[in-house]
N, CA and C atoms as a LAMMPS dump frame, in Angstrom:
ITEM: TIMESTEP
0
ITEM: NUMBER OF ATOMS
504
ITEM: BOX BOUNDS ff ff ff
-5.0000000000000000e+02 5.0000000000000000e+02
-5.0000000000000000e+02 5.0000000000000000e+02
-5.0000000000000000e+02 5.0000000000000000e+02
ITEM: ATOMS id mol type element x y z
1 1 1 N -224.164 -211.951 -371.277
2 1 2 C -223.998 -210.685 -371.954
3 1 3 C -224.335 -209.555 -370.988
4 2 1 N -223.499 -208.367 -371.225
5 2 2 C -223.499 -207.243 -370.117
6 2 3 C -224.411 -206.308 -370.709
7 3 1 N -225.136 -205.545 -369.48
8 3 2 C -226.326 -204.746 -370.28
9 3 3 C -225.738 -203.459 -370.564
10 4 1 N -225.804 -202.979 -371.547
11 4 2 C -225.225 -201.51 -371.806
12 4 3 C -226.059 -199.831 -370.662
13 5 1 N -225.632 -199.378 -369.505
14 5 2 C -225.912 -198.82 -369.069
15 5 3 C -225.125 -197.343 -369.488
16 6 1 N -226.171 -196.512 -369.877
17 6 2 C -226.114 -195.588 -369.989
18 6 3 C -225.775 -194.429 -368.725
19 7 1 N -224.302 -193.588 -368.506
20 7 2 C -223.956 -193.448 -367.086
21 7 3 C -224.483 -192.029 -367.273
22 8 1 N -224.251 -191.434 -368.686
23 8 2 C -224.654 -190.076 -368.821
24 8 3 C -225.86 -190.243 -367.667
25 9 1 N -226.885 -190.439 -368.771
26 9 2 C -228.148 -190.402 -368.153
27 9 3 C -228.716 -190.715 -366.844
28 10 1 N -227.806 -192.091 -366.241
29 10 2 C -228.384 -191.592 -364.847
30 10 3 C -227.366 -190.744 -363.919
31 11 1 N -226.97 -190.224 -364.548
32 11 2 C -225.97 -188.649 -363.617
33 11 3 C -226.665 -188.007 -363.13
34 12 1 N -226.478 -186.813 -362.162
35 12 2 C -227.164 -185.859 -361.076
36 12 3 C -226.739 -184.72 -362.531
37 13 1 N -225.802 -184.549 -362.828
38 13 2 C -225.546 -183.489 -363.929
39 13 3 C -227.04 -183.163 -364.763
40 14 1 N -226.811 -181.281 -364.754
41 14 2 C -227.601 -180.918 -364.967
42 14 3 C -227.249 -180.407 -366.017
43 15 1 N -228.072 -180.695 -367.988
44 15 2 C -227.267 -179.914 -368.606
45 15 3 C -228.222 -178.583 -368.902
46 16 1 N -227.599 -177.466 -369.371
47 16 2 C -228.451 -176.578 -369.747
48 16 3 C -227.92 -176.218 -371.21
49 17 1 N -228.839 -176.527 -372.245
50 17 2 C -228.815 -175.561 -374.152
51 17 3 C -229.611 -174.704 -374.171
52 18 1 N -228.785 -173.786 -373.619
53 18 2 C -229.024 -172.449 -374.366
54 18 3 C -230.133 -172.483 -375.615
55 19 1 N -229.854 -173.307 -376.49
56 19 2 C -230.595 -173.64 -377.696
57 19 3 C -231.792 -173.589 -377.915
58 20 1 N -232.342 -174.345 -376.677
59 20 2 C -233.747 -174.989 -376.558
60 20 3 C -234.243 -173.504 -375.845
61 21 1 N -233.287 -172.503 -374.816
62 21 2 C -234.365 -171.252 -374.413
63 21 3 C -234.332 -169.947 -375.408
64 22 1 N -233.126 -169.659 -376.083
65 22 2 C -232.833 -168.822 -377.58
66 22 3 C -233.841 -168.76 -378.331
67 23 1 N -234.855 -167.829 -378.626
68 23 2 C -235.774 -167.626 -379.376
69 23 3 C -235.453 -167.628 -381.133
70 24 1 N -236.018 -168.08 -381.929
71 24 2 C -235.531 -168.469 -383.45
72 24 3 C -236.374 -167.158 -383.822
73 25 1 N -237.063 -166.394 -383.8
74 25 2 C -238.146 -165.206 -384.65
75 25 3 C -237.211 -164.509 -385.014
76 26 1 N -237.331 -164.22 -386.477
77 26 2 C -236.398 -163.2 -387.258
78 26 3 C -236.217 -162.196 -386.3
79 27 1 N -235.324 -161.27 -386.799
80 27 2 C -235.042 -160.049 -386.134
81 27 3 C -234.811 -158.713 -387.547
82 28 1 N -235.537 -158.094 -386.754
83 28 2 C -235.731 -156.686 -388.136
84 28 3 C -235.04 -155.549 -387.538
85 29 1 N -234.699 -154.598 -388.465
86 29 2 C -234.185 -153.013 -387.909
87 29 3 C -234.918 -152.076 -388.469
88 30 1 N -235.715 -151.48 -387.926
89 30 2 C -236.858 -150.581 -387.921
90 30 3 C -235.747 -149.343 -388.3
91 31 1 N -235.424 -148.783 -389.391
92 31 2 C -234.165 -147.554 -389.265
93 31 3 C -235.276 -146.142 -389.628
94 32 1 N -234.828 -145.065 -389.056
95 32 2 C -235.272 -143.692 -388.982
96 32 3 C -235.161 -143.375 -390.038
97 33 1 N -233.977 -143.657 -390.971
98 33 2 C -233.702 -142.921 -392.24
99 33 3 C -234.374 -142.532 -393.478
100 34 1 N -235.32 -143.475 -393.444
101 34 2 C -236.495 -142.652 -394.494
102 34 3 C -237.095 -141.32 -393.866
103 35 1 N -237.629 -141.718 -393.041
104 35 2 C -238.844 -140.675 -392.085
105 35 3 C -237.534 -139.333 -391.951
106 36 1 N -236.624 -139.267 -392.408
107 36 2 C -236.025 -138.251 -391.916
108 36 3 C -236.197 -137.072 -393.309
109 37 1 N -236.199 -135.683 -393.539
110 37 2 C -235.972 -134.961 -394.404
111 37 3 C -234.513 -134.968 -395.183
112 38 1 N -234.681 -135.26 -396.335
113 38 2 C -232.935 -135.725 -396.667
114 38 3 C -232.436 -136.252 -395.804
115 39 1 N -232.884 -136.959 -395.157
116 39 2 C -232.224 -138.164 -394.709
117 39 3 C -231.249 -137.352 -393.385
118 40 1 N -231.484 -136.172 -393.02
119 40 2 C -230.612 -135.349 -391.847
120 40 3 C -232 -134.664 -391.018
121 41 1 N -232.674 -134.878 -391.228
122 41 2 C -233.646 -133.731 -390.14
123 41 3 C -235.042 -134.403 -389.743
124 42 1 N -235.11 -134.558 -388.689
125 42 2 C -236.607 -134.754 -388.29
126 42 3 C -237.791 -133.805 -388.083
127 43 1 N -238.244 -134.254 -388.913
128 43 2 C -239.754 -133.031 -388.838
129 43 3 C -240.62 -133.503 -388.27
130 44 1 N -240.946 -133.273 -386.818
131 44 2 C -242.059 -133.595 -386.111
132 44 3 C -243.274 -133.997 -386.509
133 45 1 N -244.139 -132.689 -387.485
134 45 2 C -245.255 -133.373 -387.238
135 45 3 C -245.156 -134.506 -388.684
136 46 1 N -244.629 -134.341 -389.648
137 46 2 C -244.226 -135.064 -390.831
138 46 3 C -243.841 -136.585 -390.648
139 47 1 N -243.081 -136.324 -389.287
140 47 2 C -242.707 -138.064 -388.895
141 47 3 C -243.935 -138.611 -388.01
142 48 1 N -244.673 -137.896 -387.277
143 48 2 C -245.756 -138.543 -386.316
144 48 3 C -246.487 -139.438 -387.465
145 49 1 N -247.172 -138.44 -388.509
146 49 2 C -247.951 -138.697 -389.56
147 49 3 C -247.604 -139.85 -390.538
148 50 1 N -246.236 -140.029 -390.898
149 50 2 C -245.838 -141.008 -391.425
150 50 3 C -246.034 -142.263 -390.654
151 51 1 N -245.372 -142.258 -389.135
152 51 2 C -245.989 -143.508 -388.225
153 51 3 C -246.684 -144.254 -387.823
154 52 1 N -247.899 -143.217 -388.355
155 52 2 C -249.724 -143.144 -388.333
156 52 3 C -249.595 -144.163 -389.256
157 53 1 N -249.613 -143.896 -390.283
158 53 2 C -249.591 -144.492 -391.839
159 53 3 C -248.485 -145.92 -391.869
160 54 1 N -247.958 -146.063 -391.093
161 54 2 C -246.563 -146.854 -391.613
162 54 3 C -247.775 -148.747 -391.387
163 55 1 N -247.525 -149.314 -392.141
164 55 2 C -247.919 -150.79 -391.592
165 55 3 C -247.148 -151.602 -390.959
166 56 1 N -247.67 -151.749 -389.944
167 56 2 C -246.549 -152.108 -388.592
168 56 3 C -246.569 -153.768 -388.231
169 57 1 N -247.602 -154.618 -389.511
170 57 2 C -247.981 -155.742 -389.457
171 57 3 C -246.717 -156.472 -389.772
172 58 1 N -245.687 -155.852 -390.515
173 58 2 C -244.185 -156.402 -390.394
174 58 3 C -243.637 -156.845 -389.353
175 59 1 N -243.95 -156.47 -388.19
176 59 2 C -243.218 -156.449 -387.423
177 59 3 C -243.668 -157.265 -385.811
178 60 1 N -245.249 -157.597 -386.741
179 60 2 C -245.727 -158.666 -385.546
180 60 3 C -244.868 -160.286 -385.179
181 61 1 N -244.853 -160.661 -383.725
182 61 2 C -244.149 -161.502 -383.757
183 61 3 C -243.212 -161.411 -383.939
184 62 1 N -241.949 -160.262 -384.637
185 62 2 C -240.769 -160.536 -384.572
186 62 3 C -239.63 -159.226 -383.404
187 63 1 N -238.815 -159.889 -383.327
188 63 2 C -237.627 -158.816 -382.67
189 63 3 C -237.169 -158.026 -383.404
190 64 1 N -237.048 -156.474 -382.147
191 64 2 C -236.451 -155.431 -383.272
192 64 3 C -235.96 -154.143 -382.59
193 65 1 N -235.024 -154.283 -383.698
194 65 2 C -233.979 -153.388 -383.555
195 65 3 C -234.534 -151.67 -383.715
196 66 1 N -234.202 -150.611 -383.159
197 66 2 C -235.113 -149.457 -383.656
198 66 3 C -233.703 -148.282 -383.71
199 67 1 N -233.24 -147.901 -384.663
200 67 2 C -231.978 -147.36 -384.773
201 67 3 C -232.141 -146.189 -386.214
202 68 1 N -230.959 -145.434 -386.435
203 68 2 C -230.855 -145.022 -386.92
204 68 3 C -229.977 -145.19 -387.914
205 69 1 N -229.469 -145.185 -389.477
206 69 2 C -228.114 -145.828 -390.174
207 69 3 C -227.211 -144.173 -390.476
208 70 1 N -228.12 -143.619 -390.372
209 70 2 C -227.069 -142.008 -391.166
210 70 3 C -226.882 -141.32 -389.826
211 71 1 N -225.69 -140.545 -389.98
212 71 2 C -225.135 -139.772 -388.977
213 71 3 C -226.267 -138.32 -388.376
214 72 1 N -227.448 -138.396 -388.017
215 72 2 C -228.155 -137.361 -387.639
216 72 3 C -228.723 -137.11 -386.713
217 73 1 N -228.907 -136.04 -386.169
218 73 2 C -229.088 -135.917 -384.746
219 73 3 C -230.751 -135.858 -384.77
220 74 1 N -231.029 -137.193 -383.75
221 74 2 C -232.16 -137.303 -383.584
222 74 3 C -232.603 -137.327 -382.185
223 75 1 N -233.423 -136.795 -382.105
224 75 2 C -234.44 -136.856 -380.543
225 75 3 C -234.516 -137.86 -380.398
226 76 1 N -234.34 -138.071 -378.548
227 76 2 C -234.787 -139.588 -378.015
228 76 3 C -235.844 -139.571 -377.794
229 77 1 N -236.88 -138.947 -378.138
230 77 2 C -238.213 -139.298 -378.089
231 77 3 C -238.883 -139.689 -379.148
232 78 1 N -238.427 -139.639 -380.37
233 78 2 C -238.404 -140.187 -381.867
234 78 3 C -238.32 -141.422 -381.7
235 79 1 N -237.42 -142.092 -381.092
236 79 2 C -237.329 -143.596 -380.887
237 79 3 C -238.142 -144.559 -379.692
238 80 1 N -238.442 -143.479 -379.198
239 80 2 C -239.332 -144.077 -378.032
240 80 3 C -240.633 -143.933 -378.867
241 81 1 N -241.27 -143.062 -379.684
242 81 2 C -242.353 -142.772 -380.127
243 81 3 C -242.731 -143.924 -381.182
244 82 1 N -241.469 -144.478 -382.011
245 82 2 C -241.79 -145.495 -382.955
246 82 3 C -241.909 -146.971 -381.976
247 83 1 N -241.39 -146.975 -380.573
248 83 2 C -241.788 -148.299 -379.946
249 83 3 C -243.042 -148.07 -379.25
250 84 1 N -243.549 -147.265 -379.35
251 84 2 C -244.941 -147.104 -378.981
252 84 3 C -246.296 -148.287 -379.998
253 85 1 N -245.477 -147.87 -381.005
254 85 2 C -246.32 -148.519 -382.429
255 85 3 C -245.575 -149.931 -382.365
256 86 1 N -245.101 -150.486 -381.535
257 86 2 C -244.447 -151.87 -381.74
258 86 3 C -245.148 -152.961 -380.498
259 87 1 N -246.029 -152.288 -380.319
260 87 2 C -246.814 -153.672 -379.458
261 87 3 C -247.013 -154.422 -379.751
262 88 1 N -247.27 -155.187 -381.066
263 88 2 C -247.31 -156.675 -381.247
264 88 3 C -246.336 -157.496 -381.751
265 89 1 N -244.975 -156.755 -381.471
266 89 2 C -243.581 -157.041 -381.67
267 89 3 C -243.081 -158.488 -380.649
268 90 1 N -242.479 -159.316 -380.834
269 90 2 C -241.902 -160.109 -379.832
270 90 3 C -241.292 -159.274 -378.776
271 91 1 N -240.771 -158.042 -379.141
272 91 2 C -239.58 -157.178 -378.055
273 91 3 C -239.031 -156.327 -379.405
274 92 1 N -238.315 -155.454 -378.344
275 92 2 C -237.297 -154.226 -379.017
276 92 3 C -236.521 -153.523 -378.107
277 93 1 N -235.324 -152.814 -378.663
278 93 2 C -234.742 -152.284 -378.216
279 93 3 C -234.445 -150.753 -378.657
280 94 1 N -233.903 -150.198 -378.628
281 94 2 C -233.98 -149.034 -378.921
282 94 3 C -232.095 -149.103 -379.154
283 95 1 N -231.89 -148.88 -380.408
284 95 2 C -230.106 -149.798 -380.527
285 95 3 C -230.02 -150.258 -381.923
286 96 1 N -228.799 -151.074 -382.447
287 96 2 C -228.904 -151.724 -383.305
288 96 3 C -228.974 -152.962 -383.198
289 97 1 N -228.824 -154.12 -384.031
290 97 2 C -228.967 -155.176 -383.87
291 97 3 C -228.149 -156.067 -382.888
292 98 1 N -227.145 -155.684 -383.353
293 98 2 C -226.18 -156.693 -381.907
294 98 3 C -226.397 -156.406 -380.82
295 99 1 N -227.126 -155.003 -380.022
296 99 2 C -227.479 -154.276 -378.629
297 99 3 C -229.273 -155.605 -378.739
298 100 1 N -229.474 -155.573 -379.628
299 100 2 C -230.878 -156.375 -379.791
300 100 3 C -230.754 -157.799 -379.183
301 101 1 N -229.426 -158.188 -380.012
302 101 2 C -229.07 -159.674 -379.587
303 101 3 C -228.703 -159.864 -377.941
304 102 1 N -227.87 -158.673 -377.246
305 102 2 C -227.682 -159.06 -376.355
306 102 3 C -229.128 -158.815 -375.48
307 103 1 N -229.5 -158.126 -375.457
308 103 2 C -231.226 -157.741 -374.783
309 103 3 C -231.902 -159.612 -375.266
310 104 1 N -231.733 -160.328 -376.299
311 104 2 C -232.603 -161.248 -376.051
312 104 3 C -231.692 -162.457 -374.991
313 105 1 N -230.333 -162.358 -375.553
314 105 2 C -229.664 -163.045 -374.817
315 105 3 C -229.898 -162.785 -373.049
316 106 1 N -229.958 -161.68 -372.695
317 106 2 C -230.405 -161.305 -371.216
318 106 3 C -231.754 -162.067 -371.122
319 107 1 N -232.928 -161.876 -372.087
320 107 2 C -234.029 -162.236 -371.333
321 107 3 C -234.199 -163.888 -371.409
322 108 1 N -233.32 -164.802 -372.434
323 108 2 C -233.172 -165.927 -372.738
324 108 3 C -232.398 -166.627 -371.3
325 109 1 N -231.275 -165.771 -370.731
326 109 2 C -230.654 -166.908 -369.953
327 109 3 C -231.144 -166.49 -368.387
328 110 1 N -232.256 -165.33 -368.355
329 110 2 C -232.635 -164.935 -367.326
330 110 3 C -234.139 -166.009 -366.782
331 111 1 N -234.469 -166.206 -367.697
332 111 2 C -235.305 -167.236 -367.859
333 111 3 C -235.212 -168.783 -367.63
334 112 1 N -233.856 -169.307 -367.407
335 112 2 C -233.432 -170.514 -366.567
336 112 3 C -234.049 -170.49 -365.15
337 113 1 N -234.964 -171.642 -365.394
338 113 2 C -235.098 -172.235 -364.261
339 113 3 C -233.496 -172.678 -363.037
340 114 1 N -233.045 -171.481 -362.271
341 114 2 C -231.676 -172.209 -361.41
342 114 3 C -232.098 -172.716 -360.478
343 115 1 N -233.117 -173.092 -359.874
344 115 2 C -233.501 -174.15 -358.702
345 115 3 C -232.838 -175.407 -359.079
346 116 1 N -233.031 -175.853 -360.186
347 116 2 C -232.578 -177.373 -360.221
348 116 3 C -231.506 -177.517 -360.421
349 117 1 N -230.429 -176.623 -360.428
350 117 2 C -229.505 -176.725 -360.494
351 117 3 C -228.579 -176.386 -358.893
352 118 1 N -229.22 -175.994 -358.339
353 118 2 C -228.679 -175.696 -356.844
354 118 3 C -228.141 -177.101 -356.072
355 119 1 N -226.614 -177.124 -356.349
356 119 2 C -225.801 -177.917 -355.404
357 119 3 C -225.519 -179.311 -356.676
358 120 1 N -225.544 -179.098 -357.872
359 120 2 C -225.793 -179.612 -358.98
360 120 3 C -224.565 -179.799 -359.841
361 121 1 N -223.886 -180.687 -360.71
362 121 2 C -223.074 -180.01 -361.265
363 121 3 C -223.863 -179.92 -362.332
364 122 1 N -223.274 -179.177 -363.578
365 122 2 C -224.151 -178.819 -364.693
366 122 3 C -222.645 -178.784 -366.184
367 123 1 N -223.706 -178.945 -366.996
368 123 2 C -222.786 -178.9 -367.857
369 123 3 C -223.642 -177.644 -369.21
370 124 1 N -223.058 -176.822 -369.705
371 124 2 C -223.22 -175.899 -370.238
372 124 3 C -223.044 -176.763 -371.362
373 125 1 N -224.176 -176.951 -372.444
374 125 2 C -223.817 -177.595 -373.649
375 125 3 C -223.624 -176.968 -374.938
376 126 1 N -222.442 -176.891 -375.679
377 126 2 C -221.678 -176.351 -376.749
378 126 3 C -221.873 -176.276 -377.976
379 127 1 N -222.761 -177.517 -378.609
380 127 2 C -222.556 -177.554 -379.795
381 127 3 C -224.335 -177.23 -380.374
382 128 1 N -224.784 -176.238 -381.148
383 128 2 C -226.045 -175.747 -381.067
384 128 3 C -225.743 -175.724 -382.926
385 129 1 N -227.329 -175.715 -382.761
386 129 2 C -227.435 -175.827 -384.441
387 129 3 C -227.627 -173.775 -384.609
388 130 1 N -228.043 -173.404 -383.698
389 130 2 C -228.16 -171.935 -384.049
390 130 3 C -226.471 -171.569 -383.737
391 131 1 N -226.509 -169.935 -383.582
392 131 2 C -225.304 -169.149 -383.522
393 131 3 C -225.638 -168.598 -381.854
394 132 1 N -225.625 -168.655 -380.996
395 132 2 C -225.899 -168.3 -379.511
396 132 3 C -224.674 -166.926 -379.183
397 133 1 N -224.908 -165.809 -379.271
398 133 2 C -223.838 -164.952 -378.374
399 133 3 C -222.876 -165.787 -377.631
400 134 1 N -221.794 -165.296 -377.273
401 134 2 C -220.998 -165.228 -376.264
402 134 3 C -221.404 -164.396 -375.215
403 135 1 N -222.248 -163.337 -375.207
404 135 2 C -222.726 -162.926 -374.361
405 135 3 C -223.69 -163.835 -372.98
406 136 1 N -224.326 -165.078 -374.567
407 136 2 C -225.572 -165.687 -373.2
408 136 3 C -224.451 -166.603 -372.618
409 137 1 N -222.783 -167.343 -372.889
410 137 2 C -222.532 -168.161 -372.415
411 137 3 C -221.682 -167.074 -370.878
412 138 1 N -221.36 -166.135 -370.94
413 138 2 C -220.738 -165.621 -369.705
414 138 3 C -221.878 -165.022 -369.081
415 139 1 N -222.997 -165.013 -369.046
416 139 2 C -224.197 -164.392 -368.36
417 139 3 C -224.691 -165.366 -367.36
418 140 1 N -224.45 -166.982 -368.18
419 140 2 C -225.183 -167.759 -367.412
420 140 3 C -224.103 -168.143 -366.354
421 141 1 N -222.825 -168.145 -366.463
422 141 2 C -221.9 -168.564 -365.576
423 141 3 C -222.14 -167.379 -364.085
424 142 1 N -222.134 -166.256 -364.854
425 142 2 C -222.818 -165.692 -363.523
426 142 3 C -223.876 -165.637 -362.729
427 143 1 N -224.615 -166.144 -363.291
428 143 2 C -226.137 -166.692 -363.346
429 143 3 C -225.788 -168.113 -362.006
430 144 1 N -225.399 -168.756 -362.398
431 144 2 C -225.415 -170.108 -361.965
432 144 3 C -224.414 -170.675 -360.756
433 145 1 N -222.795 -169.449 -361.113
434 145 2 C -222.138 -170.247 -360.025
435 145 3 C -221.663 -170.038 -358.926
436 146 1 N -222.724 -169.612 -358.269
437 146 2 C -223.026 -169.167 -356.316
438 146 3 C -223.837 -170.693 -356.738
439 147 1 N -224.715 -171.343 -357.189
440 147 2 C -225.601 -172.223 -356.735
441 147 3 C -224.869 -173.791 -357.965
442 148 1 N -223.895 -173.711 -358.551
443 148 2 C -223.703 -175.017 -358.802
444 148 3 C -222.573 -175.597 -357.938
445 149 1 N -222.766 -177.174 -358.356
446 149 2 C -221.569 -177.477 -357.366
447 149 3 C -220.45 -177.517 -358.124
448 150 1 N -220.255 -177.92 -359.995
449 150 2 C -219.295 -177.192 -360.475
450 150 3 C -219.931 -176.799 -362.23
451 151 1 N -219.26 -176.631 -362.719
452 151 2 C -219.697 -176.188 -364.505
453 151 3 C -218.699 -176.568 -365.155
454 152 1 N -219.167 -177.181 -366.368
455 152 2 C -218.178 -177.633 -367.445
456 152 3 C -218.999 -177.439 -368.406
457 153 1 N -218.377 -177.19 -369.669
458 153 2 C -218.798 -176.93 -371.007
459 153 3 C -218.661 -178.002 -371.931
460 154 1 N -219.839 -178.003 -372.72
461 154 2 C -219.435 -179.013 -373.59
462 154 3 C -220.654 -180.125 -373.938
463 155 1 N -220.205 -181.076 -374.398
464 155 2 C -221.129 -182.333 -374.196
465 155 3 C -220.922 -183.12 -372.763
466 156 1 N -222.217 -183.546 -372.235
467 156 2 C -222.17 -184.458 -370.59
468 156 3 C -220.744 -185.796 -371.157
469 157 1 N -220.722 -186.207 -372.165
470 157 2 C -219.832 -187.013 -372.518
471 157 3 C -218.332 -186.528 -372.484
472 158 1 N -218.057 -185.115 -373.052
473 158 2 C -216.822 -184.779 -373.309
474 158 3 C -216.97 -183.494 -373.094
475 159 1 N -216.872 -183.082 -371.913
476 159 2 C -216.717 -181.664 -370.819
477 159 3 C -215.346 -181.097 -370.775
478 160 1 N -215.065 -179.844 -371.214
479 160 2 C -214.337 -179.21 -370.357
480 160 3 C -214.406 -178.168 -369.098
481 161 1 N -213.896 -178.679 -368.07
482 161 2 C -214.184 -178.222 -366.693
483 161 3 C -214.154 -176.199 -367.053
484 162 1 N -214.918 -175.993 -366.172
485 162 2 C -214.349 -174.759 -365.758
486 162 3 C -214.308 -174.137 -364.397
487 163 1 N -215.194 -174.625 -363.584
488 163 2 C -215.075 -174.241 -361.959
489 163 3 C -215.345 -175.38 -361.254
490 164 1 N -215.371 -175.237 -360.128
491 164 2 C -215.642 -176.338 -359.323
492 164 3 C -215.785 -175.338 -357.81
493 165 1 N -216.912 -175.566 -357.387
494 165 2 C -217.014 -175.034 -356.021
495 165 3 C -215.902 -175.399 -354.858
496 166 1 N -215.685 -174.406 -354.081
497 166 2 C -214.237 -174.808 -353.132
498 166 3 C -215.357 -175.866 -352.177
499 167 1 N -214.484 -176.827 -351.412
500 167 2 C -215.133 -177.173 -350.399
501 167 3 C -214.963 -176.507 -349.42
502 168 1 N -216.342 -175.967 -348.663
503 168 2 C -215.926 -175.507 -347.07
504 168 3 C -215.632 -176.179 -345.33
């Protein structure tokens, strides 16, 4: 009887899921629109004071969005002033939520270890129980392919190619 060898596994292929570096912590949107006077005007000292007061324990541990929803012209120092009060936040952006997603997606695929992948092929793996941007999958291709030897997507079992280093 023949022993069942597993070829995946002893491959040089390197895979990388996104999955496993994608942070799961809710994500909130901190919006201006209360703190505003009818909902159109910012009143300085009225909004400092409210900020004072606001309980910001919502927002520990999670990602966040810091934006505005109504059409009003607000100071960029209004939004910098409410991430002041967000230090025990996972992160923020100053944006709405999808500008949020891509900011985690940046710090998620910036965070790959690419040493071990140098001269490597790798396989970008596809099928994730979360929802991953399209943003983190073209970030990492730039990320990665000066130093792989090629990239394919997919499962190590059932890849579709996408580069392959030229030989020199």
């Amino acid at each position: 009887m023949t022993e069942i060898v597993n070829r995946v596994a002893q491959s040089p292929i390197v895979t990388i899921n996104l999955e496993e570096f994608y942070p799961k912590e809710e994500r909130l949107l901190f919006d201006l629109k209360p703190f505003l006077f009818q909902e159109l005007v910012l009143r300085e000292r009225e909004f400092r004071e409210s900020l004072k007061s606001y309980d910001w324990s919502v927002y520990k541990g999670k990602w966040v969005a810091i934006d505005c929803t109504v059409d009003a012209i607000i100071p960029t120092w209004a939004y910098m002033l409410v991430a002041t009060y967000l230090t025990n936040s996972k992160g923020y952006v100053i944006g709405d939520l999808s500008q949020l997603e891509f900011y985690i997606a940046e710090r998620c695929v910036t965070q790959i270890d690419l040493d071990r992948i140098e001269g490597a092929p790798v396989v970008i793996k596809g099928c994730s129980e979360i929802t991953i941007p399209l943003f983190a999958y073209g970030r990492i291709v730039s990320l990665i392919q000066d130093k792989a030897k090629s990239i394919m997507f997919g499962e190590p079992c059932s890849t579709v190619p996408l580069y392959k280093k030229p030989k020199s």
